[in-house]
mmCIF file of the N, C-alpha and C atoms, coordinates in Angstrom:
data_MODEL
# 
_entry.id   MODEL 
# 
loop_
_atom_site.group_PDB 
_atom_site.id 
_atom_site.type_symbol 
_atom_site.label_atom_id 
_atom_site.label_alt_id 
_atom_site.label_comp_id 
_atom_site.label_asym_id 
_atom_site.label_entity_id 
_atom_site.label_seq_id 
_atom_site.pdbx_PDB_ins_code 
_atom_site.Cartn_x 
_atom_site.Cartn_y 
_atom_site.Cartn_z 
_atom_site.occupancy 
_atom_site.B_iso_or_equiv 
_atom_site.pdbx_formal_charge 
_atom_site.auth_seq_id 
_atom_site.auth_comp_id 
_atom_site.auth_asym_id 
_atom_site.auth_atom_id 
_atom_site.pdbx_PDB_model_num 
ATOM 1   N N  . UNK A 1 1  ? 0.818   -1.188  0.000   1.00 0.00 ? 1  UNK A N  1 
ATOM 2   C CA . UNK A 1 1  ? 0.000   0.000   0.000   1.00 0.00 ? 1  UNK A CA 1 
ATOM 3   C C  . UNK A 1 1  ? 0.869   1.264   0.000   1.00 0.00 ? 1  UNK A C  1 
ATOM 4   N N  . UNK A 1 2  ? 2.155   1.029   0.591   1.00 0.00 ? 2  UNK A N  1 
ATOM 5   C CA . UNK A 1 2  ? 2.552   2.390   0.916   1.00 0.00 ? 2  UNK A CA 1 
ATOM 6   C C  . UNK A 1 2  ? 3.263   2.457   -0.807  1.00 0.00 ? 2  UNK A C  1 
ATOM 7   N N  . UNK A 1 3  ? 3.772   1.909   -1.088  1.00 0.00 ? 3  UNK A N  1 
ATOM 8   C CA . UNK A 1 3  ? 4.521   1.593   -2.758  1.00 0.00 ? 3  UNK A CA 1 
ATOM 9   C C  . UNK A 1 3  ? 3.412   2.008   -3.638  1.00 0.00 ? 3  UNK A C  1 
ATOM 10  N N  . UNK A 1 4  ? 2.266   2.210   -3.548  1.00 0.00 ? 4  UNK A N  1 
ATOM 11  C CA . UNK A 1 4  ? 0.975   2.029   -4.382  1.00 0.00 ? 4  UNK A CA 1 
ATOM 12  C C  . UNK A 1 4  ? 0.140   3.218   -4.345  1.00 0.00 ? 4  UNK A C  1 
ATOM 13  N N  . UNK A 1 5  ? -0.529  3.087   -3.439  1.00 0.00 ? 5  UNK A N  1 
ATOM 14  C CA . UNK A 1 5  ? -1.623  4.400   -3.363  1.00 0.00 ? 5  UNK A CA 1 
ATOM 15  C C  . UNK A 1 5  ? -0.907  5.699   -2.512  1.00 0.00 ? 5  UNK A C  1 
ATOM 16  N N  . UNK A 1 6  ? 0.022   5.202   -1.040  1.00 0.00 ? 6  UNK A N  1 
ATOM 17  C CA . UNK A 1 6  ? 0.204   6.414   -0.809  1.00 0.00 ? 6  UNK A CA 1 
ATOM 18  C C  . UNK A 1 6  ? 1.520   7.362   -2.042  1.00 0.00 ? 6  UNK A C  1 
ATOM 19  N N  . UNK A 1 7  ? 2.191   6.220   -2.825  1.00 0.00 ? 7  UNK A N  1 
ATOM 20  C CA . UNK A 1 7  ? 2.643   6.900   -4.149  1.00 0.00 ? 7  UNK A CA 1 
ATOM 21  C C  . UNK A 1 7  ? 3.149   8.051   -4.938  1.00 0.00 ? 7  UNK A C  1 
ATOM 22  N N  . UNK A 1 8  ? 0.938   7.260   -5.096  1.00 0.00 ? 8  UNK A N  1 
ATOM 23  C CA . UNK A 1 8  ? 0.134   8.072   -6.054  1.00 0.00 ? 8  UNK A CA 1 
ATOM 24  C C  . UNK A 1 8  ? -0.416  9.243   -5.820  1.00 0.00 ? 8  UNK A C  1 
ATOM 25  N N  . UNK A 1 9  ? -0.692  9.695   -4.412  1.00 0.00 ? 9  UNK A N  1 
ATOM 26  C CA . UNK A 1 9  ? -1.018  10.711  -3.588  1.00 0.00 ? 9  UNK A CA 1 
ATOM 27  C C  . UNK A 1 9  ? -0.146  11.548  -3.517  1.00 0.00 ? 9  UNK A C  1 
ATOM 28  N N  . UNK A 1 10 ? 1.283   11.004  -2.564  1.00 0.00 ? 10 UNK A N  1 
ATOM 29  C CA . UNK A 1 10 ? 2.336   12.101  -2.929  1.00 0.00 ? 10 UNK A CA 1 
ATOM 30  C C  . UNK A 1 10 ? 2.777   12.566  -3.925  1.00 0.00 ? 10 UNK A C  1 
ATOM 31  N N  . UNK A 1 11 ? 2.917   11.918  -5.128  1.00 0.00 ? 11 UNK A N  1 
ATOM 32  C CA . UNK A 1 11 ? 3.395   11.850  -6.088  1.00 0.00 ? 11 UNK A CA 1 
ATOM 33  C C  . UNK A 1 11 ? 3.083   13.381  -6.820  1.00 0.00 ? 11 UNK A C  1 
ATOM 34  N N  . UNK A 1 12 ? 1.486   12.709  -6.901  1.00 0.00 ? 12 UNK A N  1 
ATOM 35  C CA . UNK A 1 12 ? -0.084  13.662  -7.661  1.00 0.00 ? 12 UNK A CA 1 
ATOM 36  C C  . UNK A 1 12 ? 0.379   15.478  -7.128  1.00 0.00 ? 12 UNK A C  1 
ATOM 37  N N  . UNK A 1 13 ? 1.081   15.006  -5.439  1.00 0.00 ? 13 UNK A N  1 
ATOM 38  C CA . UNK A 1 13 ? 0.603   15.978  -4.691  1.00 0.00 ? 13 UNK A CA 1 
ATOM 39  C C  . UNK A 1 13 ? 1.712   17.211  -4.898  1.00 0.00 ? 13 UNK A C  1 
ATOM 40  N N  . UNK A 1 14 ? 2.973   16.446  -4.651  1.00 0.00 ? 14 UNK A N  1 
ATOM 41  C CA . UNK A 1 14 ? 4.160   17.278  -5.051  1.00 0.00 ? 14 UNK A CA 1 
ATOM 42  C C  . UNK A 1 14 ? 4.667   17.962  -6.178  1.00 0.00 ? 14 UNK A C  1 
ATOM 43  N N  . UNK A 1 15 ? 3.664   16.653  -7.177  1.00 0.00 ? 15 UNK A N  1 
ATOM 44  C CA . UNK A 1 15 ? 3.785   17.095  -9.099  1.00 0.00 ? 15 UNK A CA 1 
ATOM 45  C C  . UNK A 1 15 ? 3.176   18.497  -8.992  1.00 0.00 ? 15 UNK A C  1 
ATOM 46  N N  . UNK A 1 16 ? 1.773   18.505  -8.652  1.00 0.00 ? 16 UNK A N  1 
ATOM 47  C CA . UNK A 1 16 ? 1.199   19.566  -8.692  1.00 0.00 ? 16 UNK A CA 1 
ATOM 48  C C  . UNK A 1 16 ? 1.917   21.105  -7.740  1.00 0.00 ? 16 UNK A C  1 
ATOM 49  N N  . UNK A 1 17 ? 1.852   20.668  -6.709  1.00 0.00 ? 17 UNK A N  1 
ATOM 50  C CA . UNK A 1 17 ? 2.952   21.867  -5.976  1.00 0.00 ? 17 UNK A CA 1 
ATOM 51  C C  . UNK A 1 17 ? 3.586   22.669  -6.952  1.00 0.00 ? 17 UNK A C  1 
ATOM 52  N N  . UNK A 1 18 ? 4.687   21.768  -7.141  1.00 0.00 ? 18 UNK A N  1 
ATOM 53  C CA . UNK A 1 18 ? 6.044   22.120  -7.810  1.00 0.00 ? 18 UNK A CA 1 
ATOM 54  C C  . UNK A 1 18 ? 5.797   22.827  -9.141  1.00 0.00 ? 18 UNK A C  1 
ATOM 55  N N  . UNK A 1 19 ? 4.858   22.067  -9.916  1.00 0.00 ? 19 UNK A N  1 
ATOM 56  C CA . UNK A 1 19 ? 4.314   22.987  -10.723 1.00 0.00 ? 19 UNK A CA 1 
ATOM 57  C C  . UNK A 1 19 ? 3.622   24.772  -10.556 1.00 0.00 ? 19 UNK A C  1 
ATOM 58  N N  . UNK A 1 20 ? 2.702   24.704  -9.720  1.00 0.00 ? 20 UNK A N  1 
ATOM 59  C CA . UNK A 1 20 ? 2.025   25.749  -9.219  1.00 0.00 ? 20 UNK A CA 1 
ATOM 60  C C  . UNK A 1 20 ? 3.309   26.900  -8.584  1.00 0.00 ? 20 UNK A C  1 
ATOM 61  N N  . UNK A 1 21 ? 4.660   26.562  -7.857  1.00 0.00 ? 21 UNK A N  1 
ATOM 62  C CA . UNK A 1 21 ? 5.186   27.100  -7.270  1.00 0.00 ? 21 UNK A CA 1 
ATOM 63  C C  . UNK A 1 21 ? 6.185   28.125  -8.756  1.00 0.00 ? 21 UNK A C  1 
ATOM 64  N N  . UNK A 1 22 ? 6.579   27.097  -9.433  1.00 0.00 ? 22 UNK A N  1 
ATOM 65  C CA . UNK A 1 22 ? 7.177   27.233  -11.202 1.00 0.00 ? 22 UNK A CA 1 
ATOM 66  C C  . UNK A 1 22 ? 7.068   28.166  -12.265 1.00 0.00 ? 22 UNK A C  1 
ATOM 67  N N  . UNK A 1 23 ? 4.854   28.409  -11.974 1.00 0.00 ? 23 UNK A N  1 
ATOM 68  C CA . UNK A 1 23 ? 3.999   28.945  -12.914 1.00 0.00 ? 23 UNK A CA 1 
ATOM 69  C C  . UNK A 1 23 ? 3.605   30.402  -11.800 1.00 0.00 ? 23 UNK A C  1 
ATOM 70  N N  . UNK A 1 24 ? 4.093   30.656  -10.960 1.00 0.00 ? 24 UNK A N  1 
ATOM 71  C CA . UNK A 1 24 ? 3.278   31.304  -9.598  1.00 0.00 ? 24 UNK A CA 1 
ATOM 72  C C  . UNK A 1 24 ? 1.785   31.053  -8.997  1.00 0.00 ? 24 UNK A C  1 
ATOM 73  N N  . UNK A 1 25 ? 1.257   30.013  -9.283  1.00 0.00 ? 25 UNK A N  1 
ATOM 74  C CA . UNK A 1 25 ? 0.045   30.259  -9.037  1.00 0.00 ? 25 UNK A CA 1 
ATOM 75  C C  . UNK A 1 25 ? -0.752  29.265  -7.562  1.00 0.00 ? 25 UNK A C  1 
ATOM 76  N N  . UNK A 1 26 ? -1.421  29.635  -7.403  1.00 0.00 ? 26 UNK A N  1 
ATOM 77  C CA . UNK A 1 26 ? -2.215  28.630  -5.996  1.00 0.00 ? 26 UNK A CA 1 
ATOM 78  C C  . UNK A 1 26 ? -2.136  27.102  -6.784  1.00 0.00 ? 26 UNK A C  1 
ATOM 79  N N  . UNK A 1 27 ? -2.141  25.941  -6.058  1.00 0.00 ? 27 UNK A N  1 
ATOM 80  C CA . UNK A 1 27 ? -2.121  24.572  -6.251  1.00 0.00 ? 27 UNK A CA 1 
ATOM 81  C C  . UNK A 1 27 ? -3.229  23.954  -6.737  1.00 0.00 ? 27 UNK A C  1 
ATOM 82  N N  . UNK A 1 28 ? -3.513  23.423  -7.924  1.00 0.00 ? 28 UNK A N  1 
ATOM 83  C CA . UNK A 1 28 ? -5.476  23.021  -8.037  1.00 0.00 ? 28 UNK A CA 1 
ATOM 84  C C  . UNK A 1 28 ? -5.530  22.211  -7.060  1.00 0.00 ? 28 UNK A C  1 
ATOM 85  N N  . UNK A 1 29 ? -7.158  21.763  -6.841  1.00 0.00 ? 29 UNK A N  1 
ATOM 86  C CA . UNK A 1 29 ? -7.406  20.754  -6.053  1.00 0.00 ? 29 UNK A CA 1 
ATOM 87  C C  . UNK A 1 29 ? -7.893  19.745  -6.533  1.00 0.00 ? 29 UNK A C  1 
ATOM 88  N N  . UNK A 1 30 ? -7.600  18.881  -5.521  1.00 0.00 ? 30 UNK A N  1 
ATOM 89  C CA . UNK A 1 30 ? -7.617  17.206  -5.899  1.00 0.00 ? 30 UNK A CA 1 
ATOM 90  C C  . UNK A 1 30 ? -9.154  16.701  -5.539  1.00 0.00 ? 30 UNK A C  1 
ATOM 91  N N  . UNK A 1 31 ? -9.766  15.828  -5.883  1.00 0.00 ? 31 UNK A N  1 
ATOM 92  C CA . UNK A 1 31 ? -10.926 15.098  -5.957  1.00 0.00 ? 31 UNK A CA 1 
ATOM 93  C C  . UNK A 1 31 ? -10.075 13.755  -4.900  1.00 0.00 ? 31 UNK A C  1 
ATOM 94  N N  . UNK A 1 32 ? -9.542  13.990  -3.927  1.00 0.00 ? 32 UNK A N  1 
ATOM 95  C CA . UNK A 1 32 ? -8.806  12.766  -3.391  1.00 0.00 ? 32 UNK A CA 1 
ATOM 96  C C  . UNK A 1 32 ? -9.556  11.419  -3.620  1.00 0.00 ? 32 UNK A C  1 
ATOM 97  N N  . UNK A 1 33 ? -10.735 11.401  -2.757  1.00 0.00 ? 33 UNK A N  1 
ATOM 98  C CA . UNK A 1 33 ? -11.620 9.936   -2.894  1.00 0.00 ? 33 UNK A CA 1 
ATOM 99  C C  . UNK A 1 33 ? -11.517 9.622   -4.085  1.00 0.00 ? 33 UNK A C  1 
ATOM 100 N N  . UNK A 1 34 ? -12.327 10.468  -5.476  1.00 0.00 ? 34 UNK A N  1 
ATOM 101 C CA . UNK A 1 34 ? -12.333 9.577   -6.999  1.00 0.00 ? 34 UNK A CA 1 
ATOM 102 C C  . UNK A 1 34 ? -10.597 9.529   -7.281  1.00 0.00 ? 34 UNK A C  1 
ATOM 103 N N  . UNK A 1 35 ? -9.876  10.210  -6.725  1.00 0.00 ? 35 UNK A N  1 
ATOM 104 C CA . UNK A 1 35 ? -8.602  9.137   -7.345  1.00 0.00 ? 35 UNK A CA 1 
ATOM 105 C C  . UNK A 1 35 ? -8.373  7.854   -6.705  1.00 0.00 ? 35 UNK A C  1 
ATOM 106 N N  . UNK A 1 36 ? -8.468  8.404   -4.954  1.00 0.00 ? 36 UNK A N  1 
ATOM 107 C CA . UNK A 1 36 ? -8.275  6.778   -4.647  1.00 0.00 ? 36 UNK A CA 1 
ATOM 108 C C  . UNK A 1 36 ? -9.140  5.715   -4.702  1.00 0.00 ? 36 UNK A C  1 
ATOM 109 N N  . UNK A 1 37 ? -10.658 6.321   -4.913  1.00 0.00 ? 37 UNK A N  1 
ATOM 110 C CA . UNK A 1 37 ? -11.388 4.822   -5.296  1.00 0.00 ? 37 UNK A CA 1 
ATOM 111 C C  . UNK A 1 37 ? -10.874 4.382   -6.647  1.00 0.00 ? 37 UNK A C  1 
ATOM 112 N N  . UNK A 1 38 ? -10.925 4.861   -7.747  1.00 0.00 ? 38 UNK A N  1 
ATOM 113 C CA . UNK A 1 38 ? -9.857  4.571   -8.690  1.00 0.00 ? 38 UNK A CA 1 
ATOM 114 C C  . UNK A 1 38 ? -9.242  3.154   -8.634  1.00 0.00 ? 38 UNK A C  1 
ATOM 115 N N  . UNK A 1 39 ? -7.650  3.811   -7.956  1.00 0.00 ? 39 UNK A N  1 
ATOM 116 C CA . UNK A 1 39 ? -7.152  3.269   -7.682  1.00 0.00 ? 39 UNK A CA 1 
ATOM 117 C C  . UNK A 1 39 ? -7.358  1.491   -6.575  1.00 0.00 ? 39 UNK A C  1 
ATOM 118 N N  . UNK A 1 40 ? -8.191  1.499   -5.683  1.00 0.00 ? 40 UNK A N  1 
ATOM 119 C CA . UNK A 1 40 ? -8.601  1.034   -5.404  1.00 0.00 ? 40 UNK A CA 1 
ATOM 120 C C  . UNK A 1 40 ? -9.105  -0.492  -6.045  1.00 0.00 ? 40 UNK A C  1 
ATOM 121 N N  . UNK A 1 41 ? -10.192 0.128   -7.316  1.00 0.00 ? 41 UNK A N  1 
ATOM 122 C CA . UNK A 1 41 ? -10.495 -0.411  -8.053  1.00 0.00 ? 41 UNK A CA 1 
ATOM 123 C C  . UNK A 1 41 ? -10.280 -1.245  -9.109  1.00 0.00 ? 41 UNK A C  1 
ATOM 124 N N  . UNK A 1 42 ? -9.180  -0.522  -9.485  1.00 0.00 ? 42 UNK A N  1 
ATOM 125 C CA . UNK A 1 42 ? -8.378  -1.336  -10.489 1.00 0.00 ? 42 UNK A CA 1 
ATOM 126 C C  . UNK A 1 42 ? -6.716  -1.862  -9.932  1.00 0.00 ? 42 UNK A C  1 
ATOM 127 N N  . UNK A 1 43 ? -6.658  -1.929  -8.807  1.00 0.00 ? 43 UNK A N  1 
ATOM 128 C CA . UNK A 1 43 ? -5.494  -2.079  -8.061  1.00 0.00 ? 43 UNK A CA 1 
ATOM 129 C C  . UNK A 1 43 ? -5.193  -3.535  -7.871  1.00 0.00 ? 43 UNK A C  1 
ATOM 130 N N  . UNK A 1 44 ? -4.620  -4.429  -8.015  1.00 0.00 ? 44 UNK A N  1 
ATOM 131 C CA . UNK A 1 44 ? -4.404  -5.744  -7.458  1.00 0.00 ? 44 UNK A CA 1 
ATOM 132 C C  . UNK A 1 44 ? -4.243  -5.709  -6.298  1.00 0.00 ? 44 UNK A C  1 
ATOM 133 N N  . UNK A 1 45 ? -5.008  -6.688  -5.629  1.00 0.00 ? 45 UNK A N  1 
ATOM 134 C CA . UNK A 1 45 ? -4.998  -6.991  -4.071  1.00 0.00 ? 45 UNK A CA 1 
ATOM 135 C C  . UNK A 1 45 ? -3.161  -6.482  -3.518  1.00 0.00 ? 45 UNK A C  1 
ATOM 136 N N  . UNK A 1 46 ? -3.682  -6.209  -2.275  1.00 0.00 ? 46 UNK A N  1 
ATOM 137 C CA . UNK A 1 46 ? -1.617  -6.362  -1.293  1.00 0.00 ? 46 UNK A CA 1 
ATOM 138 C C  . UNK A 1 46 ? -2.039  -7.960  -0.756  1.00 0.00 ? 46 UNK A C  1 
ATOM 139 N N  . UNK A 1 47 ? -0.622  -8.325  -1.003  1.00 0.00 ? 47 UNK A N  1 
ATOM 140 C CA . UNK A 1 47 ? -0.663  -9.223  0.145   1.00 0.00 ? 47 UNK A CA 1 
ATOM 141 C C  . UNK A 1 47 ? -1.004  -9.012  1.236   1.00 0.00 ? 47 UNK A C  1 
ATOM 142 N N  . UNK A 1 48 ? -1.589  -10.201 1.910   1.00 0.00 ? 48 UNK A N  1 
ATOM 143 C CA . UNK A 1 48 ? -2.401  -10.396 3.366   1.00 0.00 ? 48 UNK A CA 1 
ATOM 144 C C  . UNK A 1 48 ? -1.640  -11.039 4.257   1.00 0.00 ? 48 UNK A C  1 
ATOM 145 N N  . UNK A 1 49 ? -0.474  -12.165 3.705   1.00 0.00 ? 49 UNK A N  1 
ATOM 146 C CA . UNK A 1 49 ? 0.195   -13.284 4.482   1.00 0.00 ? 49 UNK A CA 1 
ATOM 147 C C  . UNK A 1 49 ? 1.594   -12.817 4.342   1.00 0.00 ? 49 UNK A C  1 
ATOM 148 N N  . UNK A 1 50 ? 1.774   -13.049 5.633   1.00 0.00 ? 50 UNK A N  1 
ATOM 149 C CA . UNK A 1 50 ? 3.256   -12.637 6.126   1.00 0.00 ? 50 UNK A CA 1 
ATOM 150 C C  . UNK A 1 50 ? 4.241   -13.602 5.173   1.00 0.00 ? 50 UNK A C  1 
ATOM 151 N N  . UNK A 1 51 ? 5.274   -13.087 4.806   1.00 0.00 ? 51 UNK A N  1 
ATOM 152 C CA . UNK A 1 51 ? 6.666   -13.517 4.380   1.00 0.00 ? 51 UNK A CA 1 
ATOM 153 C C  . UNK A 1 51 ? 7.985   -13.273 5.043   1.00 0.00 ? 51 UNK A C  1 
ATOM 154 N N  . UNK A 1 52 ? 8.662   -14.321 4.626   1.00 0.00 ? 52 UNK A N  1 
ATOM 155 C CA . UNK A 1 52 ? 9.714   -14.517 5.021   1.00 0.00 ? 52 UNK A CA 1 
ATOM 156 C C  . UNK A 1 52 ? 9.718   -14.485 7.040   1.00 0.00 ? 52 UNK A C  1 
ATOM 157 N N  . UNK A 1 53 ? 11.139  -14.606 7.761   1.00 0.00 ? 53 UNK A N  1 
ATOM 158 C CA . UNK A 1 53 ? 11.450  -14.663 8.317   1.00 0.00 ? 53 UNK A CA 1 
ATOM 159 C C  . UNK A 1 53 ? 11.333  -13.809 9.690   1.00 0.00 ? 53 UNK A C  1 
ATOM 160 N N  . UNK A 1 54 ? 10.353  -13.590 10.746  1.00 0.00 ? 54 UNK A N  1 
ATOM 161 C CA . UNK A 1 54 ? 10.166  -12.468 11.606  1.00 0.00 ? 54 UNK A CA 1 
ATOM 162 C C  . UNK A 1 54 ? 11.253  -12.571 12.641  1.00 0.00 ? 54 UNK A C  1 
ATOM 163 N N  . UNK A 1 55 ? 11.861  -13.270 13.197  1.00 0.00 ? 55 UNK A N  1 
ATOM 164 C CA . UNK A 1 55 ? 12.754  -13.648 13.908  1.00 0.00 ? 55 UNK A CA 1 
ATOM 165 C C  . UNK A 1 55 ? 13.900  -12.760 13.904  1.00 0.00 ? 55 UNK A C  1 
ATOM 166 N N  . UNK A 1 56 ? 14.675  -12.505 12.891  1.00 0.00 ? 56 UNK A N  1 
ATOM 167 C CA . UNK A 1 56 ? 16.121  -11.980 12.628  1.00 0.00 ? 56 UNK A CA 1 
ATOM 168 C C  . UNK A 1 56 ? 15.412  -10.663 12.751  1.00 0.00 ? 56 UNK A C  1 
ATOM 169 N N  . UNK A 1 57 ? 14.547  -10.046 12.263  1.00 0.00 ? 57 UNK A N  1 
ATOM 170 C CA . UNK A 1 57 ? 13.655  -9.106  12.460  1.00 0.00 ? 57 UNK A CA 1 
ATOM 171 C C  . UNK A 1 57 ? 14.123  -8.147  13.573  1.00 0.00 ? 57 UNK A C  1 
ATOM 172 N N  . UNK A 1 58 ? 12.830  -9.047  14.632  1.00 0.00 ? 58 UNK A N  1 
ATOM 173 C CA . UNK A 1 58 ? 12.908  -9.207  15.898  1.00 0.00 ? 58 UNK A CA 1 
ATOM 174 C C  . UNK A 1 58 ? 13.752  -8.894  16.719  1.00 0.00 ? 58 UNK A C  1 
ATOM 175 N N  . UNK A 1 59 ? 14.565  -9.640  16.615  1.00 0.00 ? 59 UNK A N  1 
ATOM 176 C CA . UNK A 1 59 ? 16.252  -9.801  17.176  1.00 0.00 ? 59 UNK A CA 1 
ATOM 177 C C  . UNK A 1 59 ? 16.891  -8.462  16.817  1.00 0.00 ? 59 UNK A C  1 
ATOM 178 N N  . UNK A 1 60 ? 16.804  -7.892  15.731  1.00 0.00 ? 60 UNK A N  1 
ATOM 179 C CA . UNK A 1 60 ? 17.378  -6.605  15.631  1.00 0.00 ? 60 UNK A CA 1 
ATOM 180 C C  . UNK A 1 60 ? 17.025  -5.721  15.963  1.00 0.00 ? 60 UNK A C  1 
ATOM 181 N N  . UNK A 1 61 ? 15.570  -5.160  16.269  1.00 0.00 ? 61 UNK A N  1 
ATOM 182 C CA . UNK A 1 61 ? 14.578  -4.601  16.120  1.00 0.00 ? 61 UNK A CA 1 
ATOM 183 C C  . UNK A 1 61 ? 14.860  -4.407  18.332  1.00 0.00 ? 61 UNK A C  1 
ATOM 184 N N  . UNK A 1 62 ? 15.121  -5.259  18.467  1.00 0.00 ? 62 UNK A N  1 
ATOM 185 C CA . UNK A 1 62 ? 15.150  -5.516  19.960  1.00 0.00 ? 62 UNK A CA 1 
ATOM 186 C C  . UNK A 1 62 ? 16.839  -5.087  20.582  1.00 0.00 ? 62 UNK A C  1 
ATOM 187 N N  . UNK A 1 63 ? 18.016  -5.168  19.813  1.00 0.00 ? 63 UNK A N  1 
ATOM 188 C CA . UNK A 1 63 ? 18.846  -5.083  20.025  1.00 0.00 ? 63 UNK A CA 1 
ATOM 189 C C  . UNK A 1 63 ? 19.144  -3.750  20.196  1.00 0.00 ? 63 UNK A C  1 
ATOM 190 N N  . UNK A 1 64 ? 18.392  -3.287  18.844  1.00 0.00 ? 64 UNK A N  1 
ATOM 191 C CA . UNK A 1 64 ? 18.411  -1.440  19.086  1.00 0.00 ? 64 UNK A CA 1 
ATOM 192 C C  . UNK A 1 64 ? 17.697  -0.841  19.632  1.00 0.00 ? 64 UNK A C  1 
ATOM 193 N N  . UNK A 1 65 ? 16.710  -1.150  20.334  1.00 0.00 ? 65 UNK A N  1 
ATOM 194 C CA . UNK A 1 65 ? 16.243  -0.640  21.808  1.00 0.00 ? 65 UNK A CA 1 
ATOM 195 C C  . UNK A 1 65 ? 16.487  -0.744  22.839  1.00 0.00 ? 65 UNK A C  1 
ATOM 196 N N  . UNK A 1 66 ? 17.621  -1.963  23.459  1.00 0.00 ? 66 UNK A N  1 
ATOM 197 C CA . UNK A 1 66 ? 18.447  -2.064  24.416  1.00 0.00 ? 66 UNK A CA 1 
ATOM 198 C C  . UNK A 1 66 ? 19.740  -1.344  24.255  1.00 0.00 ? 66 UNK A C  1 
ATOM 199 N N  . UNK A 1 67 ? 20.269  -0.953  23.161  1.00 0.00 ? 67 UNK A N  1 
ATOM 200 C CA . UNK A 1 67 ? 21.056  -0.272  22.871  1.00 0.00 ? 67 UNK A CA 1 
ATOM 201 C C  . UNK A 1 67 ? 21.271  1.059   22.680  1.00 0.00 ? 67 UNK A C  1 
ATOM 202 N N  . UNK A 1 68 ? 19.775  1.945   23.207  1.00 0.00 ? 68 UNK A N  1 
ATOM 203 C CA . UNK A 1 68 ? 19.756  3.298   23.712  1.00 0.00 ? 68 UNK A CA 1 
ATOM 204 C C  . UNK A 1 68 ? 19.363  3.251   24.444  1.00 0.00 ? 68 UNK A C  1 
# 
């Protein structure tokens, strides 16, 4: 999701900025929902089921909180 829709949001969001800032003018506005139902819609599922290995993870994840 974050690779995908939030993206497409920043993406949409900064394109437009940067533009508006370029041209001088105020930023248009976005229809947020009809892009992300959109997207949504024609989006292939995210995976649901965990992969790979949580353990080594874990272990690190834990090491650097004992370690401040």
């Amino acid at each position: 999701m974050i690779s995908g829709r939030y993206t497409l949001r920043w993406k949409t969001y900064f394109d437009e900025l940067g533009a508006a800032l370029a041209e001088g003018r105020e930023p248009k506005t976005f229809d947020w929902f009809a892009m992300e139902d959109e997207w949504v819609r024609t989006h292939r599922s995210s995976i649901t089921k965990p992969t790979g290995d949580i353990i080594p993870i874990a272990r690190t994840v834990l090491a650097m909180i004992q370690s401040s």
